[in-house]
C-alpha positions in Angstrom: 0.3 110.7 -82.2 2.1 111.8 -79.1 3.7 109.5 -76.5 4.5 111.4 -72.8 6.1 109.8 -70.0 4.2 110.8 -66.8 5.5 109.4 -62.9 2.7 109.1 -60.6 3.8 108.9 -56.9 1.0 106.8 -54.5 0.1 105.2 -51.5 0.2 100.9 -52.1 -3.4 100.2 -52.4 -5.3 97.0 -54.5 -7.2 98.8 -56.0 -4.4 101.5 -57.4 -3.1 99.9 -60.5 -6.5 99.2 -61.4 -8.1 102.4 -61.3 -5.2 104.0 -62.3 -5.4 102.1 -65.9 -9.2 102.3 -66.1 -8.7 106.4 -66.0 -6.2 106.4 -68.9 -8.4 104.1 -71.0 -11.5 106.2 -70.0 -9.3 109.4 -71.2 -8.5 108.3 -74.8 -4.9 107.2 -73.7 -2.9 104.0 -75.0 -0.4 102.8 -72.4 2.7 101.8 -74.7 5.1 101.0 -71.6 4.5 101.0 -67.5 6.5 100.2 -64.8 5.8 99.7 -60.7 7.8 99.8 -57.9 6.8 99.2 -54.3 8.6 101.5 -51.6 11.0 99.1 -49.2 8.3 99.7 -46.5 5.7 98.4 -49.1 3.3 101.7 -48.1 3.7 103.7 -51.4 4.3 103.1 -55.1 5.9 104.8 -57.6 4.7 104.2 -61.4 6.2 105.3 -64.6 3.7 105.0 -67.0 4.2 106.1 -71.3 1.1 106.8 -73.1 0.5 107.7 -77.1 -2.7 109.8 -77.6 -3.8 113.2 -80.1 -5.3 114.2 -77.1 -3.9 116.6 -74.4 -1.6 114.8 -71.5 -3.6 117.9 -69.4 -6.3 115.2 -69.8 -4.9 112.8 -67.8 -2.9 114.7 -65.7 -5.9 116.3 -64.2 -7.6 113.1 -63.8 -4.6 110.9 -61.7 -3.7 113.8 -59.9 -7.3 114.2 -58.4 -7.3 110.3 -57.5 -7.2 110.2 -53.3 -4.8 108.1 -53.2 -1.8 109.6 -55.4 0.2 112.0 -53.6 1.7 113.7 -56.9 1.9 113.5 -61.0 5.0 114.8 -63.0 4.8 114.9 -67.1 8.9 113.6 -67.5 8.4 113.8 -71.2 6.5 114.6 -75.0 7.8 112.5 -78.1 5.9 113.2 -81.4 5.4 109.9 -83.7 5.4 110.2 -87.5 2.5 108.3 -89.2 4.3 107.2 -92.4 2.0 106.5 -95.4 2.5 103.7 -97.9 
């Protein structure tokens, strides 16, 4: 499996956390780690979010950055995970 590190820049909404997870699931992603920080003026969000999947990050790059409420998506990072047999 792969793990990628994507940031996802936003405007502070409810509904964002919820619909941002809900895409990732919907997209074959696991999220392994995720972070969220509101701006001081509490109007936009930045999240750091890792995921493990086979499948393309293009995936769900394509997907959050299409979302009307995220003003940008950068991939910080690919790590590829062994699978050791017994």
């Amino acid at each position: 499996m792969t793990q990628h590190t994507l940031t996802i820049q936003a405007t502070s909404r409810p509904e964002l956390l919820e619909r941002v997870l809900r895409i990732t699931r919907h997209r074959g992603f696991m999220v392994k780690q995720f972070s969220m920080a509101h701006s001081e003026d509490c109007q936009s969000v930045d999240i750091e979010v890792t995921v493990d999947s086979e499948r393309p990050i293009s995936a769900l790059y394509h997907q959050l950055d299409k979302l009307w409420d995220v003003n940008g998506v950068t991939i910080l990072e690919q790590q590829q995970k062994q699978q050791i047999s017994a």
